[in-house]
KOLFI-414804 format. One record per residue (C-alpha): residue in three letters; x, y, z. Coordinates in steps of 0.25 Angstrom, whole numbers, plus 5000, padded with zeros to 4 digits. Each point is the difference from the previous one (the first is absolute). Layout:
// residues N
alaXYZ ...
END
This chain:
// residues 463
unk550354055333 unk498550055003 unk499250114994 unk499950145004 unk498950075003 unk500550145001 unk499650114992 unk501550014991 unk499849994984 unk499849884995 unk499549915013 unk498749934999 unk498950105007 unk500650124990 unk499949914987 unk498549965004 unk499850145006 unk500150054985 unk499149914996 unk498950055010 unk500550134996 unk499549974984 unk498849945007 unk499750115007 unk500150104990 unk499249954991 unk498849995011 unk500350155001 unk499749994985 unk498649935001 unk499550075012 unk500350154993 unk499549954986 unk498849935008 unk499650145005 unk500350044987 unk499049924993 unk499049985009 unk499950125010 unk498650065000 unk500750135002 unk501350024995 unk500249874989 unk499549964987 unk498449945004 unk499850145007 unk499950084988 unk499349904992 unk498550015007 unk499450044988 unk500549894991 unk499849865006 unk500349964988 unk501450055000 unk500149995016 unk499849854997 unk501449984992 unk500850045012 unk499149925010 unk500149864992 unk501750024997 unk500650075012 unk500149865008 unk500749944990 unk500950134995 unk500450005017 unk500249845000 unk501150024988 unk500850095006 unk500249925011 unk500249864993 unk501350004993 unk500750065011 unk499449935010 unk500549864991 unk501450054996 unk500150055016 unk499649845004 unk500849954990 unk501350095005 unk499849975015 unk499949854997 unk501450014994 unk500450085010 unk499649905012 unk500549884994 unk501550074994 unk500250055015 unk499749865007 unk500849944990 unk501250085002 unk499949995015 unk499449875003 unk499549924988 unk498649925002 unk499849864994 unk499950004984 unk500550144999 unk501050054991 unk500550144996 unk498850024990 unk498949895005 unk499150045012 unk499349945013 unk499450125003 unk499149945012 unk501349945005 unk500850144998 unk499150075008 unk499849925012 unk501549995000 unk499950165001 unk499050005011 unk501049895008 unk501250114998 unk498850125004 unk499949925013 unk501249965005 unk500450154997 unk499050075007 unk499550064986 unk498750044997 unk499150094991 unk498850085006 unk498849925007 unk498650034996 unk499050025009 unk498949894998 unk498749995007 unk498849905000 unk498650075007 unk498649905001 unk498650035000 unk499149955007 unk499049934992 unk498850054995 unk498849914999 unk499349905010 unk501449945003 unk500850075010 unk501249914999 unk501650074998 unk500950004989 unk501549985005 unk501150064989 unk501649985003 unk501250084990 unk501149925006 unk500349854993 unk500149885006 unk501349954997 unk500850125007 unk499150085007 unk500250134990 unk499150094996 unk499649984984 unk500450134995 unk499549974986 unk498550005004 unk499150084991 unk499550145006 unk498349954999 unk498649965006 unk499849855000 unk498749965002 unk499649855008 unk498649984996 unk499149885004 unk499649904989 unk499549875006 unk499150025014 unk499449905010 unk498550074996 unk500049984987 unk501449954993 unk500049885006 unk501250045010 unk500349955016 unk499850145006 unk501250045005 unk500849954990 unk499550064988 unk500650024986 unk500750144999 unk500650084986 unk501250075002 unk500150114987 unk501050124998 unk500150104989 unk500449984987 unk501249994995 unk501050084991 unk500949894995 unk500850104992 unk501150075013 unk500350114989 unk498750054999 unk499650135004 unk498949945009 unk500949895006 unk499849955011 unk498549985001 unk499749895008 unk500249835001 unk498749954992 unk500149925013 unk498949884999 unk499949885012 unk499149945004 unk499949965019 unk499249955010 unk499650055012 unk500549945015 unk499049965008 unk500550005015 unk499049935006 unk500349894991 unk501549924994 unk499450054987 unk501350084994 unk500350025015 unk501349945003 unk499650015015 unk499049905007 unk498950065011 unk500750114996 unk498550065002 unk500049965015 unk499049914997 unk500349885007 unk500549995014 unk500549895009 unk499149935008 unk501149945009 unk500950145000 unk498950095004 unk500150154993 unk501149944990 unk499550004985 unk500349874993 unk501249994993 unk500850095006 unk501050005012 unk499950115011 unk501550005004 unk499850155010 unk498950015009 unk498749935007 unk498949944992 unk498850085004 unk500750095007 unk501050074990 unk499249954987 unk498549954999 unk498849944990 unk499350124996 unk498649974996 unk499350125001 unk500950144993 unk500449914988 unk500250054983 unk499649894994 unk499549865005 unk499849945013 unk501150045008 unk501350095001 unk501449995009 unk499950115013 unk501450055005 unk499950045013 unk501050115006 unk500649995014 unk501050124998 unk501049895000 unk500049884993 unk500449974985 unk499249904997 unk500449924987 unk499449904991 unk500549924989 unk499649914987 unk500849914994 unk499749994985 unk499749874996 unk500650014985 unk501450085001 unk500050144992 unk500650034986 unk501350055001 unk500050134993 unk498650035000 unk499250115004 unk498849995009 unk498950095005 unk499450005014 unk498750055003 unk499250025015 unk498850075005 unk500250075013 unk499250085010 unk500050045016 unk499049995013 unk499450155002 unk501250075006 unk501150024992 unk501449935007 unk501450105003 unk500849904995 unk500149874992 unk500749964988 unk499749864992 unk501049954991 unk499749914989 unk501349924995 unk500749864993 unk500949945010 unk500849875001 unk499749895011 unk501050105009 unk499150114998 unk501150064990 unk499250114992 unk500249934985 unk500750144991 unk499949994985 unk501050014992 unk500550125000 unk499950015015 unk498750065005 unk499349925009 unk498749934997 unk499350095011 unk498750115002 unk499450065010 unk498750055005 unk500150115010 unk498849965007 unk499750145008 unk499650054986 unk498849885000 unk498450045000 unk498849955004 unk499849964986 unk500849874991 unk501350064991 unk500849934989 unk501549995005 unk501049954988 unk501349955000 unk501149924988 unk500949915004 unk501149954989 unk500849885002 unk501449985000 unk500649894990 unk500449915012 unk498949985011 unk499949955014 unk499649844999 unk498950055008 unk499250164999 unk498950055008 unk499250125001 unk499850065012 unk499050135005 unk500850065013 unk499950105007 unk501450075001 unk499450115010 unk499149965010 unk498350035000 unk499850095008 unk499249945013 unk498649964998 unk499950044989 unk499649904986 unk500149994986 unk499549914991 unk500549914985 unk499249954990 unk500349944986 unk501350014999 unk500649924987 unk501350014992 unk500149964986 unk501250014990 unk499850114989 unk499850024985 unk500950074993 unk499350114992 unk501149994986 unk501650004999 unk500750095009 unk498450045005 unk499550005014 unk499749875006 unk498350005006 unk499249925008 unk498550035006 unk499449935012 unk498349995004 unk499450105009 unk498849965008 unk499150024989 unk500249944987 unk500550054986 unk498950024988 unk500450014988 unk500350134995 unk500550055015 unk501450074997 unk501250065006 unk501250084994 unk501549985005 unk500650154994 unk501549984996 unk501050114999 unk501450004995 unk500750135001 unk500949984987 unk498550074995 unk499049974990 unk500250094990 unk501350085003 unk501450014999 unk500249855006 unk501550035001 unk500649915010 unk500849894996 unk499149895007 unk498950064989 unk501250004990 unk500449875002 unk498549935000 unk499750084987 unk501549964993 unk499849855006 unk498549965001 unk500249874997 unk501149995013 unk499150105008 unk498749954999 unk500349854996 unk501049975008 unk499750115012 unk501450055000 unk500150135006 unk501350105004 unk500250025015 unk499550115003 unk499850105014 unk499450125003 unk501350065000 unk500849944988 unk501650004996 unk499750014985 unk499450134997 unk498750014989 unk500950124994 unk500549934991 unk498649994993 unk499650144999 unk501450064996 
END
């Protein structure tokens, strides 16, 4: 047998798609009666102006008179979809421990999401994205954000719809801090612990605490003279600790001294219209399987502009494989260097690794089309470090130096959004289900498949 995720009477999605219904109706309920109430115009406090007294018995009740309405439904509807999970698992495909009446609700629902996936099932994907500031302050380092997880490479579809704010705490001026590898405060919005309130969701009451990478220096920087530093003094125009596998020393890559970020010295590619020239590291401690890192480096060009040139930034094995995550993508970005100016950029990239890795992984900067001929460009401080995550099911974060240090106070925001809404009719089922299951959505990070165009309709929750 196998469950069915059609729409017929009685299958899974239309027995939980009435429950969303009752959720859904009853935020209808709290946003009219908050108008009601509160509405300056058209409610309650609007035509008490002249008597604060009064006004102020509606302003110190209407939260909790909202919040009750949503409570015992919001209970009864858990408790229901709990039942409903665990007897339709059992009767299909019973878990460990389970009987006809006891539940292993974490263990149902991943069974439902195993049959979701070899069906071809899904409900409707949210649309979640993750934009960094720049920093304000003397620091003018960057703030990399990813809304994928590391152990399948899928975008985190619970995330809270908020500003996080990274703000420096400890500095190298006064803090006591290594520059470039200062102590950063990562903090979200406050939360609304209650998922039946008429205010849910608010945001993750998100509070970690990161430091900075340093690319000039193997300070939370996985790569080595990954600031180009260092070069050899028997390889001429070859940065220690890295191998150039495609082109000429001095005549495809060279020590730059003079057009650098940050420090003494920078790596120069140098385009012949033909070559693809390729250099490599070998990271001398293996990678975390299912972990998620950050990639940062500065980029700039010589005083004309190339036609062409792309430089691709990836994980590969000692064949020169491209390493993919788990869920397929490859471990790869590019910079299309025709878009480069006369002035150092930040250029960010994540990689996720796969559970099983190479015995041996590299990074290498490539270029995949040629540099145009005589023309340069130029790589400072680049650095890669594995990143934070902000809180359960939250994005995952990790900052890297600039060429001027952080001081305490300097700040930047990463703005979150989630299209389920903020403060509307949140009616999709990947909504319904984080809010009938939290403990499974945001504990455990279980999700629904999901894609932009779904088999399982979200009628069922507004009808």
């Amino acid at each position: 047998m196998a469950l069915s995720f059609t729409s017929a009477v009685g299958n899974l999605f239309p027995r939980l798609g009435k429950l969303g219904l009752l959720l859904s109706q009853v935020r209808t309920y709290q946003d009219a009666q908050l108008t009601n109430m509160t509405s300056a115009s058209s409610g309650v406090i609007g035509q008490l102006d002249a008597e604060p007294d009064i006004e102020a018995i509606m302003g110190s009740n209407y939260i909790s008179i909202l919040n009750s309405a949503g409570g015992p439904v919001g209970s009864i509807a858990q408790n229901l979809a709990t039942k409903i999970v665990n007897r339709m698992v059992y009767r299909d495909n019973p878990r460990l421990n389970q009987d006809l009446t006891s539940d292993n609700t974490i263990a149902s629902l991943q069974e439902i999401i195993r049959q979701m996936e070899i069906a071809g099932a899904s409900v409707l994907a949210p649309t979640i994205t993750a934009t960094a500031s720049s920093f304000i302050g003397k620091g003018n380092g960057v703030v990399v954000a990813s809304v994928r997880r590391p152990q399948d490479g899928l975008v985190l579809e619970n995330i809270f719809a908020e500003t996080l704010l990274i703000t420096c705490i400890g500095d190298s001026y006064v803090g006591g801090a290594t520059a470039g590898n200062e102590s950063l405060a990562v903090t979200g919005t406050g939360a609304q612990e209650n998922f039946f309130a008429f205010d849910w969701p608010e945001g993750s009451d998100a509070n970690i605490g990161l430091s900075a990478s340093d690319g000039n220096s193997d300070n939370n920087n996985l790569l080595t003279n990954s600031g180009f530093e260092n070069w050899d003094t028997t390889t001429v125009n070859v940065p220690n600790n890295w191998t150039l596998q495609v082109g000429t020393a001095g005549t495809h890559i060279a020590k730059e001294s003079t057009l650098n970020y940050d420090g003494s010295n920078s790596l120069r590619i140098i385009g012949d219209g033909s070559n693809l020239t390729r250099i490599r590291q070998l990271f001398s401690d293996d990678l975390t399987p299912l972990s998620q890192y950050a990639v940062n480096i500065y980029a700039r060009r010589d005083g004309t502009a190339p036609a062409a040139g792309v430089l691709t930034i990836d994980l590969a094995d000692v064949n020169g494989t491209v390493i993919n995550d788990e869920n397929g993508a490859a471990n790869s970005f590019t910079i299309n260097l025709t878009t480069l100016t006369t002035s150092y950029a930040s250029y960010t990239g994540v990689f996720r690794t796969p559970v099983i890795l190479p015995s041996d992984q590299y990074i290498r900067l490539h270029l995949t089309t040629a540099l145009t001929d005589g023309r340069n460009v130029y790589f400072d401080k680049m650095a890669m470090d594995q990143m934070s995550r902000t809180y359960r099911s939250g994005p995952h974060i990790a900052a890297f130096a600039g060429s001027n240090p952080f001081a305490n106070d300097d700040y930047a925001t990463v703005v979150l959004t989630n299209s389920r809404g903020s403060g509307g009719t949140l009616n999709t089922f990947q909504t319904v289900f984080a809010r009938l299951f939290p403990r499974e959505a945001y504990g455990n990070e279980l999700q629904m498949p999901s894609s932009a165009n779904p088999t399982i309709s979200d009628s069922a929750l507004i009808a």
